[in-house]
matplotlib code that plots the C-alpha trace (Angstrom):
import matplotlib.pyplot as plt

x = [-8.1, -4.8, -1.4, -1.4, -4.3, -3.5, -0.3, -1.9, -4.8, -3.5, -1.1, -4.7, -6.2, -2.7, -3.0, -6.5, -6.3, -3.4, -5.5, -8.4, -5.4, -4.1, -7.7, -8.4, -5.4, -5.9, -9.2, -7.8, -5.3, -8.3, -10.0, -7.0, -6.9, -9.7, -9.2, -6.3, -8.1, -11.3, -9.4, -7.9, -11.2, -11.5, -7.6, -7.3, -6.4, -9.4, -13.2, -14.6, -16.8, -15.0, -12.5, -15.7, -17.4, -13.6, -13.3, -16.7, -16.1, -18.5, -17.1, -20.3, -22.2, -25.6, -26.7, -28.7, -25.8, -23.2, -25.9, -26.6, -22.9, -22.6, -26.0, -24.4, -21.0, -22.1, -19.5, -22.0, -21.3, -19.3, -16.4, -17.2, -20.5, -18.7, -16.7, -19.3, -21.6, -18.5, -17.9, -21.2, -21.0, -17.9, -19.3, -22.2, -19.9, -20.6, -18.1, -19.9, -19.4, -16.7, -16.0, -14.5, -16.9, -20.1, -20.5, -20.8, -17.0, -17.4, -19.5, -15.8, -13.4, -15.8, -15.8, -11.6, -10.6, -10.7, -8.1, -6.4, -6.4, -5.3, -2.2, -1.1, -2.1, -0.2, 2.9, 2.7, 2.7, 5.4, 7.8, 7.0, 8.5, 11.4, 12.6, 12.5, 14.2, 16.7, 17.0, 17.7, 20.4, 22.2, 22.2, 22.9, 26.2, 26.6, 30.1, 30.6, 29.5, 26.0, 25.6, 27.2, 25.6, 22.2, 23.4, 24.8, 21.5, 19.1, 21.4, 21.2, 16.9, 16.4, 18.7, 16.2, 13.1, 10.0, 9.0, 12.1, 12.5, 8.6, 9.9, 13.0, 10.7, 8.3, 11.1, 13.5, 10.9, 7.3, 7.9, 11.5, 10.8, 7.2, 6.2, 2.9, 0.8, 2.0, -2.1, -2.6, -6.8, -6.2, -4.1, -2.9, 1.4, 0.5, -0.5, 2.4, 4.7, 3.4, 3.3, 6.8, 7.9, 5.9, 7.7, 11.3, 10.7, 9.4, 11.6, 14.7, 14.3, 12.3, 15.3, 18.3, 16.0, 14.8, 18.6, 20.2, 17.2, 18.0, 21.7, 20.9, 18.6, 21.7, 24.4, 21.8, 22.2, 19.8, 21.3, 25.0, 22.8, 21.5, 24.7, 26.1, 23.2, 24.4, 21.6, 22.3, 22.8, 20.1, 17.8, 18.8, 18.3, 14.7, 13.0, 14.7, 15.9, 13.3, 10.7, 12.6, 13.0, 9.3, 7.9, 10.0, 9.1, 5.4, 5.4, 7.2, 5.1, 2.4, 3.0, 4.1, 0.2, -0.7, 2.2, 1.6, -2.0, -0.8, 2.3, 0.7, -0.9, 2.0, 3.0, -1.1, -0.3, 2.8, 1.5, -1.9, -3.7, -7.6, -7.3, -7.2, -4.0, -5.1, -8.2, -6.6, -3.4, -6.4, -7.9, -4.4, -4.0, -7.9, -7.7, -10.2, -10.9, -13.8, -11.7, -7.9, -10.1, -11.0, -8.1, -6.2, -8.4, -8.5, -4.7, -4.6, -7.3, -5.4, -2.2, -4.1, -6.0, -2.8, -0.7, -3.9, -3.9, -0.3, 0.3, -2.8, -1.0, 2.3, 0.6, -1.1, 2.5, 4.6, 2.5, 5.5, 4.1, 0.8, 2.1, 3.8, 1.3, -1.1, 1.4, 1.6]
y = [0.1, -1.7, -0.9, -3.3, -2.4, 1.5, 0.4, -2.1, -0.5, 2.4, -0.2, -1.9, 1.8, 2.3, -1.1, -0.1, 3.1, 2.1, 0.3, 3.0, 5.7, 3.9, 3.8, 7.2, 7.9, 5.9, 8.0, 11.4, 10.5, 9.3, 12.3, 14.6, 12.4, 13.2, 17.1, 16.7, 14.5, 16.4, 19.7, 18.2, 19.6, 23.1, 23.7, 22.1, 24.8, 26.1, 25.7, 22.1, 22.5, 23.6, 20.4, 18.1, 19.6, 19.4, 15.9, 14.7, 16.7, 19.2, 22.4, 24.7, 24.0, 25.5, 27.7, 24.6, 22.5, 24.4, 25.1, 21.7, 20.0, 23.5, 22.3, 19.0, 19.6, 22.2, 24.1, 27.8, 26.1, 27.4, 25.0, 23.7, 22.8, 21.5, 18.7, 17.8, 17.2, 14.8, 13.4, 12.4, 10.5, 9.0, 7.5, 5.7, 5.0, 7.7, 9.4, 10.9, 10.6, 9.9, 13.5, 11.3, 8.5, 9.9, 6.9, 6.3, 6.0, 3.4, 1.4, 1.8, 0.9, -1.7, -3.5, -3.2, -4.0, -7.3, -7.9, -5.1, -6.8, -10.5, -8.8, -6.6, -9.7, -12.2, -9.6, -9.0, -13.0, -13.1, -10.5, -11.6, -14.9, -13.8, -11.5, -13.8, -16.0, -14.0, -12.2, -15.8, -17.0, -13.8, -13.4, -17.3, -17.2, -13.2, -11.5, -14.4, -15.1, -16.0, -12.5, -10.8, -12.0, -11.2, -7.6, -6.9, -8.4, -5.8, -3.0, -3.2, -4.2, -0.7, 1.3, -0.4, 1.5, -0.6, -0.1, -0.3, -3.8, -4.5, -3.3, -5.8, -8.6, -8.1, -7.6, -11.0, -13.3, -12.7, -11.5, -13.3, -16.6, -16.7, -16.9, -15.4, -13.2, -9.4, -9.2, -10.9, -10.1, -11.5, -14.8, -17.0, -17.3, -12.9, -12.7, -14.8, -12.7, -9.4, -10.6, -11.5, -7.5, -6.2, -8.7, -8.8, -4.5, -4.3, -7.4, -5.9, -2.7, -5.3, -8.4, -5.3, -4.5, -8.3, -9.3, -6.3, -7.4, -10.9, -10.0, -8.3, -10.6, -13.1, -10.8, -10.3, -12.5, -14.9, -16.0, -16.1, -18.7, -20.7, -21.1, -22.4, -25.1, -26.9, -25.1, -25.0, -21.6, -22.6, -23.1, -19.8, -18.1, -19.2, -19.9, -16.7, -14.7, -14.8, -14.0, -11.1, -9.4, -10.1, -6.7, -4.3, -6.3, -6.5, -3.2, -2.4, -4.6, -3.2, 0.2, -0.4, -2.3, 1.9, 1.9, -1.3, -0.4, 3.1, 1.8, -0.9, 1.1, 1.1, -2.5, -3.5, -1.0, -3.1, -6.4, -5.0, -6.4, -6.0, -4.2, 0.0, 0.9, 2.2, 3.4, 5.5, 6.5, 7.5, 9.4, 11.7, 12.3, 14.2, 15.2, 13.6, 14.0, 12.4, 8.9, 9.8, 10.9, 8.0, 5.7, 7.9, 8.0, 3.9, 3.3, 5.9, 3.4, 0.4, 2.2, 3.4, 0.3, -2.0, 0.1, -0.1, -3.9, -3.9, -1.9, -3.6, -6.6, -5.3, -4.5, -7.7, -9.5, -7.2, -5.9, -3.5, -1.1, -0.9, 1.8, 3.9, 3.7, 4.6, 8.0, 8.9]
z = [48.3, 48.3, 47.1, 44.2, 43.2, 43.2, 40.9, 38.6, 37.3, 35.9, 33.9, 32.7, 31.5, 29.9, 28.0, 27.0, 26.2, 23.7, 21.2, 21.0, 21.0, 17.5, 16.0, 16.8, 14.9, 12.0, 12.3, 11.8, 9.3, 7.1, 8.1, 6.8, 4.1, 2.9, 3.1, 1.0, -1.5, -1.4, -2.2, -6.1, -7.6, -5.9, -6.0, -9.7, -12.0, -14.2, -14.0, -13.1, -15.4, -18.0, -18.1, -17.8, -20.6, -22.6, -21.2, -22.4, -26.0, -25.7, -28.0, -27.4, -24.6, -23.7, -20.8, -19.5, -19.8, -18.0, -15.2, -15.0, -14.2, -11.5, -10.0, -9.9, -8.9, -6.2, -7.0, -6.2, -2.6, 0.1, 0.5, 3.7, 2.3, -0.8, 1.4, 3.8, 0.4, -0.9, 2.3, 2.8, -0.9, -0.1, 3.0, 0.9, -1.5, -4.3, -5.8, -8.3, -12.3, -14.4, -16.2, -18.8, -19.8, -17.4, -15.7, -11.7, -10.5, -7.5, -11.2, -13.1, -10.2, -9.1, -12.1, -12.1, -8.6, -8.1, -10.8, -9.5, -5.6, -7.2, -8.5, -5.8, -3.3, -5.5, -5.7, -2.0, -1.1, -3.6, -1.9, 1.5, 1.1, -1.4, 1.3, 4.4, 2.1, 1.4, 4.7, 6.2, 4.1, 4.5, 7.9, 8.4, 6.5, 7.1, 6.2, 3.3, -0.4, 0.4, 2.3, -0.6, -3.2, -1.5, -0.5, -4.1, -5.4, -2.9, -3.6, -7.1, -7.1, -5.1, -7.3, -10.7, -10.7, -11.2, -14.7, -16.0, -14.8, -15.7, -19.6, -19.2, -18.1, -20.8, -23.9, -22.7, -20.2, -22.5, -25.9, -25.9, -24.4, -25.0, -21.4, -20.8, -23.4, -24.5, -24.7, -21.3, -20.8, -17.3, -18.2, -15.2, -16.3, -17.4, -13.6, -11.8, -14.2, -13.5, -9.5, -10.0, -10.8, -8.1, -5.7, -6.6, -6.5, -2.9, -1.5, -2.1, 0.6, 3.2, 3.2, 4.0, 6.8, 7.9, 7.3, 9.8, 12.7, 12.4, 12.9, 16.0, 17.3, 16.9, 18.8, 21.5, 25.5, 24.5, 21.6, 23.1, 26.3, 23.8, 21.6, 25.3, 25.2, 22.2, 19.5, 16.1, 14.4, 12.1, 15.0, 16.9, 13.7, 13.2, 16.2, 18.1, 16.0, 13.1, 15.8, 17.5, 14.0, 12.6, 13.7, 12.3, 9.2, 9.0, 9.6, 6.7, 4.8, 6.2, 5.2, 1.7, 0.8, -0.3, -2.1, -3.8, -5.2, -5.7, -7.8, -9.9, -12.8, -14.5, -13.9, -15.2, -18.1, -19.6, -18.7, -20.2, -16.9, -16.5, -13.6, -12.5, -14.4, -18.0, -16.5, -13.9, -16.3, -18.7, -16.0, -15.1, -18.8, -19.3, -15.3, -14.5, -11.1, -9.6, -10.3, -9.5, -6.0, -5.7, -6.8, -4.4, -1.4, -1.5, -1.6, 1.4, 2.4, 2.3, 3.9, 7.2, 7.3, 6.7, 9.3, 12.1, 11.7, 12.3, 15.1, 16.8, 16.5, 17.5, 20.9, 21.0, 20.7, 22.9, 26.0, 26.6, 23.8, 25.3, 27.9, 25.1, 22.6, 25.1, 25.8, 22.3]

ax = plt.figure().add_subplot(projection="3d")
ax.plot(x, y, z, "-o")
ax.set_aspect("equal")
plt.show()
């Protein structure tokens, strides 16, 4: 065998072994996600099937009854046996009943999701675009008012927590201009509003950090050769620098997609949207657990899956990752 061939292919097995090295991660953080999901019921203070039995309004319960929901729960299990039983349901998609209303849970969230998806999507699409917008007109007249106002603006969007300025929207934008419905029921302007929170929220945390990689994409060689050539700071900006600085932001987006369907409830609540909020803000209030299990375990969902896509495209974009993603 020849020299280049002893060097190069353990550089190909390297580059190989770094994709299937980041889904076998994503694998065992879903796994211990589980775990930690799975173990709400048995760790939940008080009997399971005493809070069903309190959640469904049942004062005096028979014998049959209460031996019933343990038969059903398998809670006379041993605990392994209880989370392979769950894990097996959540893999066919059961999650068992709603201790609240007594209907299938996948039936409940089913029927809410899509609503709940056309928000966070719409709010995600929103942000993405605010923030590069932002992030570029700082950065292109950085250190003057442009770039002030823009910093000042971020700075004061991440100290203003999210409901707060949802309940400032609603008051002066929908109830005070008579944009959009109080009682929305899934209206179009209700939506672009609502989308409109969720964006200006997460865009003010991803332009600070699109805005400091653009600047130092701009103070980097290439920059400096192609200043010497005549471009245009405009034209550094976006066709150097923008790239250079996209992957530290998509995987910030990425990330934040959990955080988006795990923070919306509140934002469906105000704007009364047809999606997963009052149902799952219903559900913490009677503990219900079969359906906070699952809300839960689908925004960790979303995160892993979100973060897999991104680093598999990070190391489709820059080969020099393969070789340390395939080390860690």
């Amino acid at each position: 065998m020849s020299d280049a061939a002893t060097i190069t292919q353990p550089r190909w097995r390297s580059g190989a072994r770094a994709p299937a090295a980041k889904i076998m991660q994503a694998g065992l953080s879903v796994v211990g996600a589980s775990l930690l999901v799975w173990a709400m019921m048995p760790l939940a203070p008080g009997d399971p099937v005493n809070m069903i039995l309190a959640a469904r309004r049942i004062e005096e319960p028979t014998l049959e009854q209460i031996a019933a929901l343990r038969a059903q729960l398998g809670t006379d299990l041993p605990l392994w046996q209880q989370y392979l039983v769950w894990l097996r349901g959540v893999l066919t998609g059961d999650f068992g009943f709603s201790w609240r209303t007594g209907q299938p849970v996948m039936a409940e969230i089913a029927a809410r999701l899509p609503a709940t998806l056309r928000l966070v999507g719409t709010g995600l699409a929103i942000s993405v675009v605010w923030s590069l917008a932002l992030a570029l007109v700082a950065a292109r007249w950085v250190g003057r008012w442009p770039d002030r106002l823009v910093l000042a603006y971020t700075r004061m969007m991440a100290a203003l927590p999210s409901f707060v300025l949802a309940l400032l929207v609603m008051q002066f934008v929908v109830v005070g201009m008579g944009l959009g419905r109080v009682l929305s029921g899934g209206a179009g302007v209700t939506l672009v509003i609502a989308a409109m929170v969720i964006g200006i929220d997460r865009a003010a945390g991803w332009t600070q950090l699109l805005r400091a990689g653009l600047l130092a994409q701009m103070a980097q060689g290439h920059a400096d050769v192609a200043r010497a050539r005549g471009a245009s700071e405009g034209r550094i900006l976006t066709r150097q620098a923008l790239p250079g600085a996209a992957l530290p932001f998509m995987t910030a987006v990425g990330i934040s997609i959990g955080g988006l369907i795990g923070g919306s409830p509140v934002i469906e609540v105000i704007f009364t949207w047809p999606g997963l909020g009052e149902h799952v803000l219903m559900a913490l209030s009677v503990r219900d657990v079969p359906v906070i299990q699952a809300f839960v375990l689908l925004a960790v969902l979303a995160y892993v899956g979100a973060s897999l896509l991104i680093d598999l495209a990070a190391l489709w974009l820059d080969p020099r990752l393969r070789g340390q993603g395939a080390q860690t």
